[in-house]
KENU-566075 format. One record per residue (C-alpha): residue number from 0; z, x, y; residue in one letter. Coordinates in nm, 2 decimals. Layout:
<sites>
resi_z_x_y_resn
NUM_Z_X_Y_A
...
</sites>
This chain:
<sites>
resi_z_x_y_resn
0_9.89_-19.00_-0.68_X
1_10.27_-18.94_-0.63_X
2_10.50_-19.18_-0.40_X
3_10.75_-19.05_-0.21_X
4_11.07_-18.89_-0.31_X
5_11.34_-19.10_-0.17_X
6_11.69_-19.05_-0.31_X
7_11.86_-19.45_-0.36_X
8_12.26_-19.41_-0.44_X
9_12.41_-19.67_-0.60_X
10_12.58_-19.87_-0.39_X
11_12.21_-20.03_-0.30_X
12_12.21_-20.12_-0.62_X
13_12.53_-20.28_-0.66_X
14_12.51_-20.42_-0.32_X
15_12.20_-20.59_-0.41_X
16_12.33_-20.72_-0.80_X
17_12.64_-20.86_-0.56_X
18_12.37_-21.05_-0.37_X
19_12.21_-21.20_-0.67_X
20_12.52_-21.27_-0.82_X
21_12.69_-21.52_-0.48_X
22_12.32_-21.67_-0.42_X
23_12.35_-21.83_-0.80_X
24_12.66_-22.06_-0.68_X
25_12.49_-22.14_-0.34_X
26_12.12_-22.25_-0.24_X
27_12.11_-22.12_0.15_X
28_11.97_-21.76_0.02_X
29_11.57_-21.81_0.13_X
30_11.42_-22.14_0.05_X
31_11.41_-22.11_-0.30_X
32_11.76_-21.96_-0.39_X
33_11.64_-21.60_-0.45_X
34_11.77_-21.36_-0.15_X
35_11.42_-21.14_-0.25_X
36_11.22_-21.44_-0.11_X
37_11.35_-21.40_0.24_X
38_11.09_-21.29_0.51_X
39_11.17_-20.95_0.60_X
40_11.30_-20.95_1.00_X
41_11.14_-20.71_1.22_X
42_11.31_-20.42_1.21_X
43_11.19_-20.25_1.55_X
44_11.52_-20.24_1.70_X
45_11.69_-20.12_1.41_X
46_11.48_-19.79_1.34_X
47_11.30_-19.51_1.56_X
48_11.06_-19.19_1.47_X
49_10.96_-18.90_1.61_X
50_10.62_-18.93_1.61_X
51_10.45_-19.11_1.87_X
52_10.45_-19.53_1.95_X
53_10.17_-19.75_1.90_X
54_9.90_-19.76_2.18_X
55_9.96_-19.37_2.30_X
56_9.70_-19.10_2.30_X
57_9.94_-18.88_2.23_X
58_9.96_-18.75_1.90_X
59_10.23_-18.63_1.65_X
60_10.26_-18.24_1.58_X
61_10.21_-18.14_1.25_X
62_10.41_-17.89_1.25_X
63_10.73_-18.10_1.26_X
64_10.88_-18.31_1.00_X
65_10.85_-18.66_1.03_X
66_11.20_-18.83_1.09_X
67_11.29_-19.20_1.07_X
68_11.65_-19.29_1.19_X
69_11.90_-19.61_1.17_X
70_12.01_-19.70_1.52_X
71_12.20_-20.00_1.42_X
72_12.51_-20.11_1.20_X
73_12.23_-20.16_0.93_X
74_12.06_-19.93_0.68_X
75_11.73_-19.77_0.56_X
76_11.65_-19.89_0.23_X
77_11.30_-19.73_0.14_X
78_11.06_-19.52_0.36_X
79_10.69_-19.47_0.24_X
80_10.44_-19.27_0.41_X
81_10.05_-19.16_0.35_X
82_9.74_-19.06_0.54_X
83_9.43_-19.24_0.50_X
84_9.29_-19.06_0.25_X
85_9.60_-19.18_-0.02_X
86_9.79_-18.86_0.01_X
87_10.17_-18.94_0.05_X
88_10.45_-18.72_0.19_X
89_10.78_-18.70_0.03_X
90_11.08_-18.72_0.22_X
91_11.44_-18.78_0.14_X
92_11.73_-19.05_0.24_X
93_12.10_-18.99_0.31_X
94_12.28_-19.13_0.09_X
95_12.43_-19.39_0.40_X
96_12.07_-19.51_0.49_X
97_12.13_-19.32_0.77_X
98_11.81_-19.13_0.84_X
99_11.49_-19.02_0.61_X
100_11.31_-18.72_0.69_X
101_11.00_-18.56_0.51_X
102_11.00_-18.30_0.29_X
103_10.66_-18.24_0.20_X
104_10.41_-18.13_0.52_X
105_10.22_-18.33_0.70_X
106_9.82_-18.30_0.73_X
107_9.64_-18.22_1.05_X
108_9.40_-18.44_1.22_X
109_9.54_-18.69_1.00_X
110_9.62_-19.07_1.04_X
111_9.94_-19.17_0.87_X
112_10.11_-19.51_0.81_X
113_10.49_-19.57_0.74_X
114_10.65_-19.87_0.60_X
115_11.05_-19.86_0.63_X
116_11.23_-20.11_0.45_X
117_11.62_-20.20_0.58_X
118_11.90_-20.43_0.54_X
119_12.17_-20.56_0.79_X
120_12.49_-20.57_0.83_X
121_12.46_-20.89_0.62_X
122_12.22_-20.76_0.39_X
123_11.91_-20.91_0.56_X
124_11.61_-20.76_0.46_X
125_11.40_-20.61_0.71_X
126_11.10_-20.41_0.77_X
127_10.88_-20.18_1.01_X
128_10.55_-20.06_1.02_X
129_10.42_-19.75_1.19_X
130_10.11_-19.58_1.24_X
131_10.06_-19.25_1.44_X
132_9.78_-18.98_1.38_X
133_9.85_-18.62_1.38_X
134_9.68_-18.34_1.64_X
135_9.55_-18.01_1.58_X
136_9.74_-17.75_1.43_X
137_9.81_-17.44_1.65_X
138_9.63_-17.20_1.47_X
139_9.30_-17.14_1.37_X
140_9.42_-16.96_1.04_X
141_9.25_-17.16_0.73_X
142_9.31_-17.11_0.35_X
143_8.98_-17.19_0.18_X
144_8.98_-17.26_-0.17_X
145_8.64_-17.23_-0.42_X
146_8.67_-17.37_-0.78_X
147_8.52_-17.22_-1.07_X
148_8.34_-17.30_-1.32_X
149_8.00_-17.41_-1.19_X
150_7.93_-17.74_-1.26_X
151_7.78_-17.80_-1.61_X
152_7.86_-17.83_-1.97_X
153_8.12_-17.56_-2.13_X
154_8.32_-17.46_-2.46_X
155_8.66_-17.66_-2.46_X
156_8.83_-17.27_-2.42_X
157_8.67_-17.26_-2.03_X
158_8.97_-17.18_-1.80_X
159_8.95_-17.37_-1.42_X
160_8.95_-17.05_-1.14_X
161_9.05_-17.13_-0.76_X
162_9.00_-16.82_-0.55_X
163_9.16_-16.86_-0.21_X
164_9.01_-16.72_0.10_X
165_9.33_-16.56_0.20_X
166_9.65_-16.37_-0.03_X
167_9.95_-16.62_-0.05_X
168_10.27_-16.45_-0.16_X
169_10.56_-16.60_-0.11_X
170_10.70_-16.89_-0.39_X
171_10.73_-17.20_-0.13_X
172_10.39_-17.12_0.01_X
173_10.25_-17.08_-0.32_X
174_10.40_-17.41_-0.45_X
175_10.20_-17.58_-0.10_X
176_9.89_-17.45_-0.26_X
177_9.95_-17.54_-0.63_X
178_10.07_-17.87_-0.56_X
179_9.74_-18.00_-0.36_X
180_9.49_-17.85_-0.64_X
181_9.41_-18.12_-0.87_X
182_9.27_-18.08_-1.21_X
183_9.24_-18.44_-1.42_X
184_9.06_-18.50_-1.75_X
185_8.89_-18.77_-1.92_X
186_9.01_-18.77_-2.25_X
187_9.33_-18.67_-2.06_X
188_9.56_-18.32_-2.13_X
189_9.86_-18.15_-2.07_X
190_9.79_-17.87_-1.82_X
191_9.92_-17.61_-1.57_X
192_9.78_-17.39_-1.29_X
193_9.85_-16.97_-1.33_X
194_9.91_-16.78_-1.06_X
195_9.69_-16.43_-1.18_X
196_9.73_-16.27_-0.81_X
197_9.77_-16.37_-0.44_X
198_9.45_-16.49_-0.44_X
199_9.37_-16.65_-0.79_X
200_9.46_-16.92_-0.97_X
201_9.38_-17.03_-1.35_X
202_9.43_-17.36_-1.51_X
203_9.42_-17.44_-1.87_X
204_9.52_-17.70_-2.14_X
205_9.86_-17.65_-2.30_X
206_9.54_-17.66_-2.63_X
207_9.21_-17.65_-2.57_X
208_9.01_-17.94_-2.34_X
209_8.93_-18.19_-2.55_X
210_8.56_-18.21_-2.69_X
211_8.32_-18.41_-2.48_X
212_8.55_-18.45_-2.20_X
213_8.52_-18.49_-1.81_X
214_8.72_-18.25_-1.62_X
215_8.77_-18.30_-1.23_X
216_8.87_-18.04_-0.99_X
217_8.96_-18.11_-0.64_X
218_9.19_-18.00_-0.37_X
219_9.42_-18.21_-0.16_X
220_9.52_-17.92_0.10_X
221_9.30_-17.93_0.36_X
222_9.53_-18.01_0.72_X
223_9.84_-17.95_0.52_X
224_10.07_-17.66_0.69_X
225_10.14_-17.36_0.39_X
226_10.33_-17.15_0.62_X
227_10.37_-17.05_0.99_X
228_10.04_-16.95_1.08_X
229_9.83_-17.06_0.79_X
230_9.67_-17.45_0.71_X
231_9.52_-17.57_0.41_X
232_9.11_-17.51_0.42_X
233_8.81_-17.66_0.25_X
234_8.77_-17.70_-0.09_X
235_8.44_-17.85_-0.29_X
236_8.51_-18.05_-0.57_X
237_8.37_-17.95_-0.93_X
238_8.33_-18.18_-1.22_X
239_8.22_-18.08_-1.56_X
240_8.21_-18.15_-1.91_X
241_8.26_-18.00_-2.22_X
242_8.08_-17.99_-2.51_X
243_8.15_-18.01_-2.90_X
244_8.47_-17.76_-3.01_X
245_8.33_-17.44_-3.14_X
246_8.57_-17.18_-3.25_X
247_8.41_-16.81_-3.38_X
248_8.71_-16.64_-3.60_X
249_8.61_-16.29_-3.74_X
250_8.86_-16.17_-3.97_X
251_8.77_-15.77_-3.89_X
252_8.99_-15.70_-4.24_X
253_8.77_-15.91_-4.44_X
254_8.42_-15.82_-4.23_X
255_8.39_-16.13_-4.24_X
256_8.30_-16.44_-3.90_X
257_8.37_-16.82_-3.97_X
258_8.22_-17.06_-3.76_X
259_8.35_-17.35_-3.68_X
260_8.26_-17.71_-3.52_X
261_8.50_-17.97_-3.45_X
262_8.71_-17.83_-3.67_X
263_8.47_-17.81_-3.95_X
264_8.28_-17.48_-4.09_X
265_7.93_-17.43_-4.04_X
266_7.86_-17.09_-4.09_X
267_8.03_-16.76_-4.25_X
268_7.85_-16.46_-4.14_X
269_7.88_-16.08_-4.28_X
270_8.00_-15.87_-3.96_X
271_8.09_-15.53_-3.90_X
272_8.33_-15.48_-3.62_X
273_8.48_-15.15_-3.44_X
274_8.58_-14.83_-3.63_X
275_8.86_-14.65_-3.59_X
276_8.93_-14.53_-3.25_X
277_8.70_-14.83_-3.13_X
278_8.86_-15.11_-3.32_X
279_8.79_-15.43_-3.18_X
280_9.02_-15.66_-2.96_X
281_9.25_-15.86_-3.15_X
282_9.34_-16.22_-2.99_X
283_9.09_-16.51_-2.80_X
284_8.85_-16.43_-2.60_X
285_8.59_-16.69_-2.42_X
286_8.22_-16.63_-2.42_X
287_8.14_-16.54_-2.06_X
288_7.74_-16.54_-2.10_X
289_7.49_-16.50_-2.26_X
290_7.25_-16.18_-2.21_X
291_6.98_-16.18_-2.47_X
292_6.88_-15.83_-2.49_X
293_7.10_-15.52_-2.36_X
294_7.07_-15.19_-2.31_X
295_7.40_-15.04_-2.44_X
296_7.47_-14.65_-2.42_X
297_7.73_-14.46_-2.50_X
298_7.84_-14.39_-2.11_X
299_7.90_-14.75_-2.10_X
300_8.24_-14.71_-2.30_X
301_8.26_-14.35_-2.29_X
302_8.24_-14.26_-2.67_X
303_8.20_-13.94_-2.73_X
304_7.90_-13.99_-3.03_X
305_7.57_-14.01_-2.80_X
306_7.42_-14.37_-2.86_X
307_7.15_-14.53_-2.66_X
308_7.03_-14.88_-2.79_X
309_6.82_-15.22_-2.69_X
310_7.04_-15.49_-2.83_X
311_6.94_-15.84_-2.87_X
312_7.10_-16.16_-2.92_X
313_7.38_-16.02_-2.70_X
314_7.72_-16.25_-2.62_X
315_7.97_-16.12_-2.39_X
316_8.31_-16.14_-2.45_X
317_8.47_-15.92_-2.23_X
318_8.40_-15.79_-1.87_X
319_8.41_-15.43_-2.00_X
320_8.15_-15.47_-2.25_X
321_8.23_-15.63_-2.55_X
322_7.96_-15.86_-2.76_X
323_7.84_-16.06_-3.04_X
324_7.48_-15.95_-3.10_X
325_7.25_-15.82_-3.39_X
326_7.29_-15.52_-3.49_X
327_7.02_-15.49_-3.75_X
328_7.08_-15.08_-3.81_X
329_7.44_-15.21_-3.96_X
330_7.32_-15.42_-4.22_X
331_7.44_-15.21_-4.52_X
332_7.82_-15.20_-4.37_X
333_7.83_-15.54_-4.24_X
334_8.05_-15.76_-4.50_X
335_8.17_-15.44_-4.62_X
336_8.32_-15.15_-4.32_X
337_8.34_-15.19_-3.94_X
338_8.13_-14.90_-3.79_X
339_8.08_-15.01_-3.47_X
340_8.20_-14.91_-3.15_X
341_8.41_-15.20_-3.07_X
342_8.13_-15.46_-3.08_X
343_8.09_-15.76_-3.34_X
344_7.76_-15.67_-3.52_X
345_7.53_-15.91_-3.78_X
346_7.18_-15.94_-3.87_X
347_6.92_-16.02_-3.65_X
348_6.91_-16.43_-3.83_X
349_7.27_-16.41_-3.78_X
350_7.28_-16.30_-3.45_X
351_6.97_-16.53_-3.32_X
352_7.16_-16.85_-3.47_X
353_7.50_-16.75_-3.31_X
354_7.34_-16.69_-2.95_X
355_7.15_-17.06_-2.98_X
356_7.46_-17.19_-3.10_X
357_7.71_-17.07_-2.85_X
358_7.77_-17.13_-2.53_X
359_7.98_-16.99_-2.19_X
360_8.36_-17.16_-2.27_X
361_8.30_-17.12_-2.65_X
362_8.62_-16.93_-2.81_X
363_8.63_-16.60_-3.02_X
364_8.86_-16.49_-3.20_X
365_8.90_-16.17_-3.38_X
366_9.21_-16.13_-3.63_X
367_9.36_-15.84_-3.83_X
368_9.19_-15.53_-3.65_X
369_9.35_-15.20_-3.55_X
370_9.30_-15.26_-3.19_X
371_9.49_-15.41_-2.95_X
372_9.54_-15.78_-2.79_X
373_9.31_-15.92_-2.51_X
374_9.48_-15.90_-2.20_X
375_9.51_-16.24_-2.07_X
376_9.35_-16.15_-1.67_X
377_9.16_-15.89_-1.58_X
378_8.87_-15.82_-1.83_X
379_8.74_-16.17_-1.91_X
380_8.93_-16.48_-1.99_X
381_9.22_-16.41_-2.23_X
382_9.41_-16.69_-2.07_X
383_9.49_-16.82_-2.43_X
384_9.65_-16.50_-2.55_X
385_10.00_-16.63_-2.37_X
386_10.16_-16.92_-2.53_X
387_10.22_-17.21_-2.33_X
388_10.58_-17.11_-2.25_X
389_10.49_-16.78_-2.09_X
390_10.15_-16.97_-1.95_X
391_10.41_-17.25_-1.75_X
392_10.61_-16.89_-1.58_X
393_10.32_-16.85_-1.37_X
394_10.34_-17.18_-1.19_X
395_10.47_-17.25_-0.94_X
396_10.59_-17.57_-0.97_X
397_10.68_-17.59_-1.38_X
398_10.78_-17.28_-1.40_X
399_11.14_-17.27_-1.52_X
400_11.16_-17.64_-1.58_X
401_11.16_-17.84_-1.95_X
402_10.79_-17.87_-2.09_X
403_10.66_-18.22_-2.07_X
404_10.50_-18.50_-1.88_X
405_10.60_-18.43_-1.48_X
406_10.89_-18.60_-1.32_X
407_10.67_-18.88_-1.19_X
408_10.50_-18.93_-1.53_X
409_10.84_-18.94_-1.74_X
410_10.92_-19.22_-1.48_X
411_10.66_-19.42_-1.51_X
412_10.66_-19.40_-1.90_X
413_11.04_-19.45_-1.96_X
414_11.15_-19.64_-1.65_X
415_11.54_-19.57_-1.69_X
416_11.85_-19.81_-1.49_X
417_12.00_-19.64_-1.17_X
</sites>
């Protein structure tokens, strides 16, 4: 949950260590000599919005910024405002406590409180308390969003998806969006979303998802304004875990697959991977499912050699046909020459133990073959074939900014002096 973005200058600061510093040689500053224990005065007369008073039917429009302005010879001090689910707008202070206005959009059909904090002329503290709910938005244009995976239990190498119902182009829009998707873990991680297209979204670790961790997915957008004719949707949460870290390396040089499990090996198994002119993807790749037995032809990839085969223990790894399955007519060449077409091929023990091992989110990697390296979108999940510097371009929101905790999270660690 982030407060709201207010801008304090200094002079508050100093104004206020002033304060402190005449109270210590008097004792009129609030009962017990501290200038902080004074009850705030009611600040009604001091302040005005431009949403609606207290007791009206009327409500505010959404579509307008919310705007909170000094009519005295005081000054705002602070200005926080949420809805009732928790969700709080930013806004922004002039640097003479003039006026605060929102910069973040407000929800539709929402009820909002807003707490403004002043001072006097004297430096009285003072304070106001407004609530006011918001109406309908004008248009019936709705951005839905669906989260992917399905609920369950997953490889730590299992990207989140958000497909949106509708394309969203433009950078400001698209930081809306990005900003009201939530993805939190439990072991916590550093992450980021990916903008893919106008319509998808991926979100990964900056590493893999921890082992046996909790990872929640939901969506803050629905009633917020993303452009002129287009309001945030609904969105059902997901939750799901993952399981123990399996990575699959096959060193196609060496013929050669090394499985391991939370870092440890557990198996090496003899492989044969593509031959020339079909050489396997190099790069990680993220089991998609798992298909037992397949029939795989030729036509499939478009070799040229006729081939038409029932394949069991089958793994995919790629959208466009790529597995780990037994291949018990390679026996002789596997450990020794890949003479597959583009496959991962082992014995029919092998195979059975890889396919009851494995599961959907589990990552494969193929090193040292002629071929060429998994694109990251578009033919499965290659999402970890960009390294977290190119993965943060895609936001957003980070993109272009220092890697590291957020803004709000390097505050909260290392609170710093104004």
């Amino acid at each position: 949950m982030s407060h709201t973005a207010i801008s304090r200058p200094r002079t508050v600061v100093g104004c206020t260590l002033l304060v402190i510093a005449l109270c210590a040689g008097v004792t009129a500053c609030g009962s017990d000599g501290n200038p902080l224990a004074a009850r705030p005065y009611d600040a009604a007369d001091q302040v005005s919005f431009n949403a609606p008073s207290e007791g009206r039917n009327k409500k505010a429009d959404p579509d307008k910024p919310l705007e909170v302005v000094e009519d005295s010879d005081g000054r705002i001090t602070d200005v926080t405002a949420h809805d009732a689910s928790g969700r709080y707008v930013a806004g922004e202070l002039a640097a003479d406590g003039s006026r605060w206005h929102s910069t973040s959009p407000l929800a539709a059909n929402a009820s909002y409180t807003v707490r403004v904090s002043t001072e006097n002329e004297d430096g009285a503290p003072g304070r106001k308390v407004v609530t006011f709910d918001t109406g309908k938005p004008a248009t019936k244009k709705r951005l839905d969003v669906t989260f992917g995976p399905k609920t369950g239990t997953y490889g730590v190498g299992q990207p989140v998806t958000a497909e949106l119902s509708r394309p969203v182009k433009d950078k400001v829009q698209r930081a809306v969006v990005e900003r009201a998707l939530k993805v939190s873990s439990t072991p916590s991680t550093e992450g980021a979303w990916h903008w893919v297209d106008d319509k998808k979204l991926h979100y990964r670790p900056k590493d893999y998802w921890p082992a046996r961790a909790t990872v929640q997915v939901r969506s803050n957008l629905q009633g917020i304004k993303i452009g002129d004719r287009m309001w945030g949707g609904k969105a059902k949460p997901l939750t799901f875990t993952t399981a123990d870290k399996l990575i699959a390396v096959t060193d196609a040089a060496a013929h050669r697959m090394t499985v391991y499990k939370n870092d440890e090996i557990v198996r090496e198994i003899p492989v044969t991977t593509g031959m020339p002119g079909y050489d396997t993807r190099n790069g990680v790749k993220v089991v998609l499912a798992k298909e037992g037995t397949v029939r795989m032809t030729s036509a499939s990839i478009g070799a040229a050699d006729f081939y038409d085969l029932i394949v069991h223990h089958s793994v995919r790894v790629t959208n466009s046909g790529e597995y780990v399955h037994a291949a018990p007519w390679s026996v002789g060449s596997q450990g020794y020459a890949n003479v597959s077409h583009g496959c991962t091929g082992m014995s029919n023990e092998n195979a059975a133990w890889f396919y009851d091992t494995v599961r959907e989110g589990d990552v494969v990697e193929v090193v040292n073959s002629g071929g060429d390296t998994m694109a990251p979108f578009g033919n499965g999940f290659g999402d970890w074939n960009l390294d977290w510097a190119k993965w943060r371009t895609g936001s957003a929101l980070v993109g272009g900014t220092p890697d590291g905790p957020a803004q709000a999270d390097r505050a909260r660690l290392r609170p710093q002096s104004v």
